[in-house]
MIDREN-623118 format. One record per residue: residue in three letters; x, y, z of N, C-alpha, C in turn. Coordinates in pm, whole numbers, plus 32768, in hexadecimal, padded with zeros to 4 digits. Atoms other than C-alpha are relative to their C-alpha. Layout:
<fipas>
ALAXYZXYZXYZ;...
</fipas>
This chain:
<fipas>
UNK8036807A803F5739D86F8AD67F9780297F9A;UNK80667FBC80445671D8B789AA7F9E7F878004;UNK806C806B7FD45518D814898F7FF87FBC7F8B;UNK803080838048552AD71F889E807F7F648061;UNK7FE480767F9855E1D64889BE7FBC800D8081;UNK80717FBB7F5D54C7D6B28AC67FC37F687FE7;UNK803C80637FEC542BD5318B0A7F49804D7FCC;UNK809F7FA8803252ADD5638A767FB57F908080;UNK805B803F7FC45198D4E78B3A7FB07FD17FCD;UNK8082806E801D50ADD3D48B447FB480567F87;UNK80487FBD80634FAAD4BA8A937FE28083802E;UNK801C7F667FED4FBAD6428A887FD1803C7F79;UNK80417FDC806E4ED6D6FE899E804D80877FD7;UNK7FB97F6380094F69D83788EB7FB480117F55;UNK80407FC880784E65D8E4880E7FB07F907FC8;UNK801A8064800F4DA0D7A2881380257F7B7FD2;UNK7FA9809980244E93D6B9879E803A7FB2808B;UNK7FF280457F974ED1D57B887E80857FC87FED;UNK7F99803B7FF95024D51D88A8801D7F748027;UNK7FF280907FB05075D39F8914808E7FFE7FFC;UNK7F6B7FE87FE351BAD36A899F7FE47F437FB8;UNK7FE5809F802C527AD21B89197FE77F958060;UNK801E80667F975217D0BD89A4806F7FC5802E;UNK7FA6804B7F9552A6D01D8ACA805A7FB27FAB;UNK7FB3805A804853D3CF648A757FD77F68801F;UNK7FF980727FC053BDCDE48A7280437FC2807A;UNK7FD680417FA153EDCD498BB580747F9A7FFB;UNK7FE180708009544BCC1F8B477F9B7FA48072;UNK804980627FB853E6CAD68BE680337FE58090;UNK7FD580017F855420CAA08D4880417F5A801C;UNK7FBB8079801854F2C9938DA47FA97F9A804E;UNK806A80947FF1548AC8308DB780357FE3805D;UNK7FDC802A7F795467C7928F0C7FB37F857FC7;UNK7FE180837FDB5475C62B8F367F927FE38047;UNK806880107F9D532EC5698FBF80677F738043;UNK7FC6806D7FAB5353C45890C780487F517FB1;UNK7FE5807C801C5329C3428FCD805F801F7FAF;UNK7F757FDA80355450C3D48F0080837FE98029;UNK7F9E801F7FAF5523C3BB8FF7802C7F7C806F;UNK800A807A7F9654B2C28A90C07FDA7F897FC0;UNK8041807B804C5488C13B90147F897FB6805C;UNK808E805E7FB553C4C0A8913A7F84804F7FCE;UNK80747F9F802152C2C1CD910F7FAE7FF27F93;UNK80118033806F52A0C1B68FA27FCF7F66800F;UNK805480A2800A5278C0198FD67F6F80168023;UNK808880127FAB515EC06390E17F83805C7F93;UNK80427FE3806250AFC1498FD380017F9A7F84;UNK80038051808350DAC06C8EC17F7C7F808030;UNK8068806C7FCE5019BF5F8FB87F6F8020800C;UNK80837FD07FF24F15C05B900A7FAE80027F72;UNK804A7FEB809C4ED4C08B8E847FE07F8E7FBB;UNK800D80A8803C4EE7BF138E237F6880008027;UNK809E80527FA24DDABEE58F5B7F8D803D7FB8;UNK80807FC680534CE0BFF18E977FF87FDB7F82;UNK802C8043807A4CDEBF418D5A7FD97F678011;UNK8031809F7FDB4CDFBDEF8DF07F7E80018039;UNK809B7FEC7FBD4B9ABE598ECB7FAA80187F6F;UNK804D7FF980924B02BEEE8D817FDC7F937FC0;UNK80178070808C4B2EBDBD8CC27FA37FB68050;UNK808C80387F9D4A72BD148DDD7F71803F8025;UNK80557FCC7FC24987BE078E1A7F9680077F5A;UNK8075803880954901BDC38C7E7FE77F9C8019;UNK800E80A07FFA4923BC648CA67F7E7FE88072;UNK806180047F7F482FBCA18DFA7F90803F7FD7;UNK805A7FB880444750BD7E8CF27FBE7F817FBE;UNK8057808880944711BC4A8BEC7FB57F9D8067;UNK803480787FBD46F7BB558D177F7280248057;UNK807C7FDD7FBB45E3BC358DC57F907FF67F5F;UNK80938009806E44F9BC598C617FC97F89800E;UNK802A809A800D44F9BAC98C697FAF7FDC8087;UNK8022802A7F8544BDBA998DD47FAE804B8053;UNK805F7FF97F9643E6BB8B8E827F9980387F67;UNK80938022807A428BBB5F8E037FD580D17FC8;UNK80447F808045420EBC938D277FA18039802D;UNK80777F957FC140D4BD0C8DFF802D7FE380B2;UNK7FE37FD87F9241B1BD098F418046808C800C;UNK7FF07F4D7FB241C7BE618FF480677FF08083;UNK7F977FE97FA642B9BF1390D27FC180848030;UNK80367F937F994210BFEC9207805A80618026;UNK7F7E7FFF7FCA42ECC0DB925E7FA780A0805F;UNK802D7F997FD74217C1E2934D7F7A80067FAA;UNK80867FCC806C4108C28292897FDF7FE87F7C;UNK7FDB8017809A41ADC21C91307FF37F5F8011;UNK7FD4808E806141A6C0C79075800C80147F83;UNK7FC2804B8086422BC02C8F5380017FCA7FFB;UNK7FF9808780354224BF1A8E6180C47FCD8046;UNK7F6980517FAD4355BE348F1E804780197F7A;UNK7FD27FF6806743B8BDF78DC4805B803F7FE6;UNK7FC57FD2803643F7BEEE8D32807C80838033;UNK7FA97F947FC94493BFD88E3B807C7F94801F;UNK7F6B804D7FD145A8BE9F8EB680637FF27F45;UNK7FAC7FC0806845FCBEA78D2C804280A88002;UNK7FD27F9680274620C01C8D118071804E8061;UNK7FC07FFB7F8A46ACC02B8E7380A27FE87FC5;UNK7FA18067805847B7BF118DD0805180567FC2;UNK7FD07FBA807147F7BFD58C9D804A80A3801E;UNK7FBE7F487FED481FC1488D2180827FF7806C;UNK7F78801D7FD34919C0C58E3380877FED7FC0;UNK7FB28037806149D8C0018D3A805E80937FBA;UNK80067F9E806649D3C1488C44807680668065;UNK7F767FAD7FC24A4EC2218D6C80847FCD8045;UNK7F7E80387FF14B79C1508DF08063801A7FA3;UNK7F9D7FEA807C4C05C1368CA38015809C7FF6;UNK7FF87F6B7FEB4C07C2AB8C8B805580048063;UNK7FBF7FAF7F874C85C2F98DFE80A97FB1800D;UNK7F92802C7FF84D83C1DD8DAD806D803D7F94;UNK7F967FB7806A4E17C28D8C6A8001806D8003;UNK7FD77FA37FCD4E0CC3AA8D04808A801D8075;UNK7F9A80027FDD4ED3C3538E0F80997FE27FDF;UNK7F91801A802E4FD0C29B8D4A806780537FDD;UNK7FAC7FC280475006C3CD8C7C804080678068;UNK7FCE7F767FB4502CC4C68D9680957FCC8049;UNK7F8D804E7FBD5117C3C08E71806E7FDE7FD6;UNK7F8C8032800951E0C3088DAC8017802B7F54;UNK7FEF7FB780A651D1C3B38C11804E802C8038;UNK7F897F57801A52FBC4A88BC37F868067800B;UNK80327F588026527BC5FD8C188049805B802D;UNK7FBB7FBC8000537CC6BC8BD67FBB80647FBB;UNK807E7FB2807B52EDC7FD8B2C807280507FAC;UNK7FB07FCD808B5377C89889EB7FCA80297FB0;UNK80567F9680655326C9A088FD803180047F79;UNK7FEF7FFA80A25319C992878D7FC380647FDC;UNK80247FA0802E52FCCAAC86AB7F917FC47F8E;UNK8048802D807451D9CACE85B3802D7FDF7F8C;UNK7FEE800B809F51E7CA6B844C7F787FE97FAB;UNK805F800B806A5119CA3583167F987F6A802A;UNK805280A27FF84FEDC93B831680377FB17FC7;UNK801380817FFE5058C878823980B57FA18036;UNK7F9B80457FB8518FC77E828D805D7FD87F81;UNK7FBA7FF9806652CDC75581D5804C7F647FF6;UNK7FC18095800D535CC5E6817F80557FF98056;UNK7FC77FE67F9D5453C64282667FD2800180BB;UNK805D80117F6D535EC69683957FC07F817FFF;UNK80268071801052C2C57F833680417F818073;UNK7FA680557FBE53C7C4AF83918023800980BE;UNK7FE57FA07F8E5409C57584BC7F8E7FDD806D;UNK806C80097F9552AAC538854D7FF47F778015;UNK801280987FE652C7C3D5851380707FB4805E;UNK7F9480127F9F541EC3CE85B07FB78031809F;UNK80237FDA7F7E5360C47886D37F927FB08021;UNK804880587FE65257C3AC86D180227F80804D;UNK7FD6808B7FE45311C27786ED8052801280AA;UNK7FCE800B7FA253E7C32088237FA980488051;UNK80567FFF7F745298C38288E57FD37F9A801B;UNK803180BE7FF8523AC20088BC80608004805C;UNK7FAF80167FB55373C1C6896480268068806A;UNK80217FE57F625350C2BB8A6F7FBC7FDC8053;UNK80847FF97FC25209C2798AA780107F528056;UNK7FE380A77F92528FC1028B467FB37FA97FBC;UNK80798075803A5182C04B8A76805D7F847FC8;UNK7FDD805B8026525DBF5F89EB805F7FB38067;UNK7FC080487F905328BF4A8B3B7FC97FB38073;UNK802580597FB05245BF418C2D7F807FC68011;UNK8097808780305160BDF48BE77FAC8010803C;UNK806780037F9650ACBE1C8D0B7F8480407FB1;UNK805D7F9C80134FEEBF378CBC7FD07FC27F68;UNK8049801D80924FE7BEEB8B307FC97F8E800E;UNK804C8067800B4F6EBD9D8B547F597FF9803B;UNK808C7FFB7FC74E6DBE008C517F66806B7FCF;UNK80627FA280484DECBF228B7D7FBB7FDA7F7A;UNK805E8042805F4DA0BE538A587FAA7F888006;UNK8068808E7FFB4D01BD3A8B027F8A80868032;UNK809C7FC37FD64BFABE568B8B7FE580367FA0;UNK80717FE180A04BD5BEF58A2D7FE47F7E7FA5;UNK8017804880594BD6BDC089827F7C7F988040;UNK807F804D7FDE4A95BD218A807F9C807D7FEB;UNK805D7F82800B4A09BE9A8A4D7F9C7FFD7F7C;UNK806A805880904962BE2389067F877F9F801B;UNK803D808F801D48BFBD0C89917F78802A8037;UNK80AB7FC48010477DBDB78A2A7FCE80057F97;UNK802C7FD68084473DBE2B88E17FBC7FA77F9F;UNK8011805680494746BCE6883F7F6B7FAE806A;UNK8071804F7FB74679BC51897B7F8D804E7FCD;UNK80977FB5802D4558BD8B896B7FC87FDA7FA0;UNK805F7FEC80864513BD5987F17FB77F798026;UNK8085808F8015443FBC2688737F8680548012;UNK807A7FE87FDE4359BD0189007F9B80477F5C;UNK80187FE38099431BBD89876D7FA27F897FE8;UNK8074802A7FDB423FBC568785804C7F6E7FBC;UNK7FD8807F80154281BAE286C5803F801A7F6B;UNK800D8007809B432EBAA985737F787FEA7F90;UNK80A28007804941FFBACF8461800C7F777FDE;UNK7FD380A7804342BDB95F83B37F607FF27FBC;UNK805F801C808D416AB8E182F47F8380098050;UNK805C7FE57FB640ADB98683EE7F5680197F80;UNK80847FDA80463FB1BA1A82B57FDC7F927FA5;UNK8020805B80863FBAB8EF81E17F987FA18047;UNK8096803A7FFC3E8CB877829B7FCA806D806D;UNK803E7FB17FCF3D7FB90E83447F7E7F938078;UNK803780597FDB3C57B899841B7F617FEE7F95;UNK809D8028804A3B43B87B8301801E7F767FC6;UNK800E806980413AFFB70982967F807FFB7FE7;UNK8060801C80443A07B66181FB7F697FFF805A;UNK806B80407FB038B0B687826E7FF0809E807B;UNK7FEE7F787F88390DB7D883497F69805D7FB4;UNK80567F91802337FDB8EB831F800E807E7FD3;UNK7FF57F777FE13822BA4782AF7FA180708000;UNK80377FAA7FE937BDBB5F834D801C806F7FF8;UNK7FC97F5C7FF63793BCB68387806580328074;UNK7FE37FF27F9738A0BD3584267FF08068805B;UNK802B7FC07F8037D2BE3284E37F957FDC8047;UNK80A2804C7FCB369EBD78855D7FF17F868030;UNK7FD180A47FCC3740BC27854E7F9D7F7C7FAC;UNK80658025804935FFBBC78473803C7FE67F91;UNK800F80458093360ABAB2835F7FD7801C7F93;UNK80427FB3805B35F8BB23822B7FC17F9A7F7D;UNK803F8066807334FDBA888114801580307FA2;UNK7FDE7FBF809D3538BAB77FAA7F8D80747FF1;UNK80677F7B800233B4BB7C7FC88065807F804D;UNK7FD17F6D7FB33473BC7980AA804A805A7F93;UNK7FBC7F948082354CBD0A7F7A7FC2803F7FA3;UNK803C7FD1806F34E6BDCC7E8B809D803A7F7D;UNK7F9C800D806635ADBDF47D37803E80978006;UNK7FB27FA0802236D4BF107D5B800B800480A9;UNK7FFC7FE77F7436C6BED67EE380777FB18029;UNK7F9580277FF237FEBE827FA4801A800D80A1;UNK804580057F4237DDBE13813380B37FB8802D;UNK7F7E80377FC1393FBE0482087FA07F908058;UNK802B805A7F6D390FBCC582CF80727F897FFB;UNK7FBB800C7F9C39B2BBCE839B7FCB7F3D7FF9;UNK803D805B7FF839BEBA3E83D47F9A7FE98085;UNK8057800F7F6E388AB9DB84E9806A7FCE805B;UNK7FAC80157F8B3916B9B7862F7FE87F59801B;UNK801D80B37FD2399CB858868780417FD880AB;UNK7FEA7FE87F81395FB8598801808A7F83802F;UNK7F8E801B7FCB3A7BB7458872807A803D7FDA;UNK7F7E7FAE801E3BA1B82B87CE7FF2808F8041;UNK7FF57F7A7F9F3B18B94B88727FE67FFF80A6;UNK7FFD80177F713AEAB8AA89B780AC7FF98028;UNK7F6680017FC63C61B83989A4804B80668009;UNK7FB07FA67FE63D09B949896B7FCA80967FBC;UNK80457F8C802F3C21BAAF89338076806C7F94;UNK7FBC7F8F80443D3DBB8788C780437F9B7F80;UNK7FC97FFA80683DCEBAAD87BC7F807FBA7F76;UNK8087800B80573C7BBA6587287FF2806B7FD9;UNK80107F8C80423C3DBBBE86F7808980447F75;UNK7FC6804580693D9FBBBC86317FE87FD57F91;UNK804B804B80A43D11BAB1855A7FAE80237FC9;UNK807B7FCB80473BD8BB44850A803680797F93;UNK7FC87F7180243C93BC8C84B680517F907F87;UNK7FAF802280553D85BBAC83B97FA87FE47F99;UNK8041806180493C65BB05833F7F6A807A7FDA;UNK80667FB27FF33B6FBC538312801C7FE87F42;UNK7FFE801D80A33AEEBC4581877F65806B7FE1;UNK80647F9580503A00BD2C809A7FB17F897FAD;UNK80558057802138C6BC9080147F9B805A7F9E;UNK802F7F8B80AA385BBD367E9C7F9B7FC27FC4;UNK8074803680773728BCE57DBD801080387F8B;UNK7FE77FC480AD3772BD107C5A7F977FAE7F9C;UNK805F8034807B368CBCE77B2B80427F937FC4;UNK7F9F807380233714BB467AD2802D803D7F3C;UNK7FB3801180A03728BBE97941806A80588006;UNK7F727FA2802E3833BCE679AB80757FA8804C;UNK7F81804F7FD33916BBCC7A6580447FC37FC5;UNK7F878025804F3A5CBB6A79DA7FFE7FB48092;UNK800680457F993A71BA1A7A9D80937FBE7FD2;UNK7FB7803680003BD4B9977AAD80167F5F7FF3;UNK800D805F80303C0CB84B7A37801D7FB4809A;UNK7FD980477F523BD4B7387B787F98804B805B;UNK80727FC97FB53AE7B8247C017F90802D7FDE;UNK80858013802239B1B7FB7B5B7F8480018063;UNK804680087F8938F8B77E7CA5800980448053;UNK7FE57FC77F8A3983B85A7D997FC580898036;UNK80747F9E7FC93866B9657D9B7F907FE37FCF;UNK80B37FF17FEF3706B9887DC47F9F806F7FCD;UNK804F7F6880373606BA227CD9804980917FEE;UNK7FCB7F8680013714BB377CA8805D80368085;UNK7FB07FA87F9A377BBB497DF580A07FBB801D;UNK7F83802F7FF038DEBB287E2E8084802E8093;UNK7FC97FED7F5E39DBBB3D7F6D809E801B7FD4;UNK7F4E7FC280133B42BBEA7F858058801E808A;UNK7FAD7FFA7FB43C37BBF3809A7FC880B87FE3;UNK7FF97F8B7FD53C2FBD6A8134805880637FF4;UNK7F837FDA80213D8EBD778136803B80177FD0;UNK7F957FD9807D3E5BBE3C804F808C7F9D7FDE;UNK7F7B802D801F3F60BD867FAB807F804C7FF2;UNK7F9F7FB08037403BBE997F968043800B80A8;UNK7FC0802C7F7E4080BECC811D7F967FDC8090;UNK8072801C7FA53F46BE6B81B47FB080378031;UNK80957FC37FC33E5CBF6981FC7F697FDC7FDC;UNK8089803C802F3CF6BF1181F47FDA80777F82;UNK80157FB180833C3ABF9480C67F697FF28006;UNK80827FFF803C3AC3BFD680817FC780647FA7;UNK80117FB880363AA8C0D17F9B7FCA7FFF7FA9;UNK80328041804E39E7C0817EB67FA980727F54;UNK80517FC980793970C1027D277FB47F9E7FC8;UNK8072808C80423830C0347CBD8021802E7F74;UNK7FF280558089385CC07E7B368062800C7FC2;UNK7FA18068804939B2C0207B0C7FFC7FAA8054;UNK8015808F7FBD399ABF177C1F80A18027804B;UNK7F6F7FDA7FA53AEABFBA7CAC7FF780298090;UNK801B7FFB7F813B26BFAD7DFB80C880528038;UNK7FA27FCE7FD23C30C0AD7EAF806A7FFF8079;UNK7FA680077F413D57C0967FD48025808D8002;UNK80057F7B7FAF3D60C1E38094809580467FF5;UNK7F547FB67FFC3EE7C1E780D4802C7FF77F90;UNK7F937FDC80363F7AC1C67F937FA47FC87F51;UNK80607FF580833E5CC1BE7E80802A7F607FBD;UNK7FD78070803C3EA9C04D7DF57F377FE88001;UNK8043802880013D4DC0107D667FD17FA07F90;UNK7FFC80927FFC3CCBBE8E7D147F5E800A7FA2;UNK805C800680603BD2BE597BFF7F797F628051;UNK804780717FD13AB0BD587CC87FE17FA07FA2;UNK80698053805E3A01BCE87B9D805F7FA67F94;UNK7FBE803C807A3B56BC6B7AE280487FD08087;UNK7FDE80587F983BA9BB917C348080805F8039;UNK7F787FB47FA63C82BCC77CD5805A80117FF4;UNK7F497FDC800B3D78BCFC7C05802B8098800D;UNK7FF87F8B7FEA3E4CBE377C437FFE80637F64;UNK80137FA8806F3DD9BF3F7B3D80558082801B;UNK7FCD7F7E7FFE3E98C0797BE680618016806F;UNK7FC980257F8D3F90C0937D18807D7FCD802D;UNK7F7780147FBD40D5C0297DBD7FD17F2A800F;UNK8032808A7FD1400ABEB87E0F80567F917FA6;UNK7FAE80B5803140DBBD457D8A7F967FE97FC6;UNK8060803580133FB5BCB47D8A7F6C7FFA7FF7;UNK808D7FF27FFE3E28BC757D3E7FEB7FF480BC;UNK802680177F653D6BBC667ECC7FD17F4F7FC4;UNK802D806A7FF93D4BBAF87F087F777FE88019;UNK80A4802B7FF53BE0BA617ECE7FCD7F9E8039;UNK8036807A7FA03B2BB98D7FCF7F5D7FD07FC7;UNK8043805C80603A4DB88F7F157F80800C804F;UNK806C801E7FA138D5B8877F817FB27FC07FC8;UNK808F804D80143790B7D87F6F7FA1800F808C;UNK80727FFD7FAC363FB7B3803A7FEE7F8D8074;UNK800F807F7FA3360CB6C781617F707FE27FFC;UNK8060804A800234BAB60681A17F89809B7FFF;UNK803D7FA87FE3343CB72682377FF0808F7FA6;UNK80227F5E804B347EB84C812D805680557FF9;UNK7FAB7F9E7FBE3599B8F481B880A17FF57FAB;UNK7F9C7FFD802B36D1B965811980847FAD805B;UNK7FBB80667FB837EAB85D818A80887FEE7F99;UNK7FD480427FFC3923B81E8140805D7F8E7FB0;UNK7FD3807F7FE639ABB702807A805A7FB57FEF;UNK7F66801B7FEB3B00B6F180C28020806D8029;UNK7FC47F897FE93BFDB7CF813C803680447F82;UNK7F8C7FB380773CF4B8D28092804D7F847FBA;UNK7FD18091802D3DACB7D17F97808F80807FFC;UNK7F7B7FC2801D3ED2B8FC7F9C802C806E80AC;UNK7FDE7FB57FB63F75B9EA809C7FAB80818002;UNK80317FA77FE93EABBB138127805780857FE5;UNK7FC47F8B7FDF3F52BC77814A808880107FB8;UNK7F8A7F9480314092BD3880D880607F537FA7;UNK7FB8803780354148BC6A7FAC807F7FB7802B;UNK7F5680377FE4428CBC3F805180047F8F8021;UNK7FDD80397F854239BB4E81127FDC7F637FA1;UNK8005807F80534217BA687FD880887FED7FA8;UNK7F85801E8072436ABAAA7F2D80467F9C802B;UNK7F7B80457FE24462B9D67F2E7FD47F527FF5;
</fipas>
């Protein structure tokens, strides 16, 4: 026998070279065996029932998510040993992650039980796809639909799109907690006629003596104790909507907009806080151009020519809240905003 028919081995070195013998031949695929529900229609039914029942529970078990946010109160707890939790929010998430895994364990089972899984090997080819394959994958497409029973058996399809199609509806319920529609929430505020303003760190009334010319004091309307007795947290809210900058300018460098002749004092004049551009507060202030700056996105508002925008991303001038003196001396007031506070948008249209 000469040796070029001697079988080589796995790997033998000769003079440091590594030999590799040729790879195993293909097996092939081993033959396909038959599961129960293949062969047994009852079997198959009784799976088909089990997979209905996990989408049908799901769809109930969202529907039992939305109906718990509404119904158990928001600062009830759940003891459970050493641990608690807001009731809330664990019988939602409880709800939801059940839901989530059913559907899963149910299209899982479907596919293992009752899908074709026959197995079959295709050779590689090129990425891209030839009008031909094309066709080919769509022809196959269309006959794993029709293995896959979805169009046969209703059960299951009907019950799997009523649980993805209530699986949305948390989503739509939660966004309440995002808080109320704004609707013409900024187009008033709580300053009327006659209100006080103050400082808003001291809380102290401010008199026209308190300014001095190029000075510029964040403050706030005086507190009006029955709105903050009723409801503390959405008073604070309002105050915050209703926070305003309070400037003294020399009266010969003011450009006074026509209509607002009266609406400052000795020079001093009053401006919403709120950027018109997307609402960040603003105090930034340059005494000799009278320009006043917003932090996030530079839009800065000329005071002394009634706030119009000189530089910036901003729509609009900052709305100006009209003042005068009460009996007593004190900056007041006398009227509200006559326009919308904060971020432009919320005036288009």
């Amino acid at each position: 026998m000469s040796s070029d028919n001697l079988p080589v081995k796995p790997e033998e070195e000769q003079h440091g070279v590594v030999e590799v013998a040729e790879p195993i031949p293909d097996p092939g695929l081993e033959p396909h065996e038959p599961r129960i529900t293949d062969i047994d229609p009852t079997a198959a039914d009784r799976v088909e029932r089990q997979v209905s029942a996990m989408f049908g529970l799901a769809t109930l078990l969202v529907l039992g998510a939305c109906v718990a946010y509404f119904a158990v109160p928001r600062d009830a707890t759940i003891v459970f040993g050493p641990l608690t939790g807001n009731a809330n929010n664990m019988l939602i998430g409880i709800g939801l992650g059940l839901a989530l895994f059913l559907i899963g364990a149910g299209a899982i089972q479907w596919a293992k039980k009752l899908m074709v899984d026959e197995e079959i090997a295709e050779d590689r080819h090129a990425a891209h796809s030839s009008p031909e394959q094309i066709a080919e994958i769509t022809e196959a497409f269309k006959e794993g639909a029709a293995e896959s029973g979805f169009g046969r058996r209703k059960m299951i399809r009907n019950s799997l799109i009523g649980a993805l199609g209530v699986l949305g509806l948390p989503a739509i319920v939660l966004l309440r907690d995002l808080g109320p529609l704004p609707g013409r929430a900024l187009y008033n505020t709580i300053w009327a006629k006659g209100i006080r303003v103050v400082n808003d760190v001291t809380d102290r009334p401010i008199k026209p003596s308190d300014l001095v010319v190029g000075q510029l004091v964040n403050a706030a309307p005086a507190n009006l104790a029955p709105i903050q007795e009723h409801d503390p947290v959405e008073y604070q809210n309002a105050k915050a909507k209703a926070a305003v900058i309070v400037v003294r300018i020399k009266p010969s460098e003011i450009r006074t907009k026509p209509g607002r002749e009266n609406w400052g004092v000795d020079g001093i004049l009053c401006y919403s806080k709120i950027c018109t551009h997307v609402g960040c507060p603003i105090s930034l202030y340059e005494q000799t151009t009278h320009h006043v700056l917003c932090p996030c996105h530079q839009s800065t508002f000329d005071l002394a020519d009634s706030a119009k925008v000189v530089f910036g991303p901003a729509a609009r001038p900052l709305p100006q809240l009209p003042l005068t003196v009460d009996s007593e001396g004190y900056l007041v007031a006398q009227s509200g905003f006559d326009e919308p506070v904060g971020p432009s948008f919320f005036e288009r249209g």
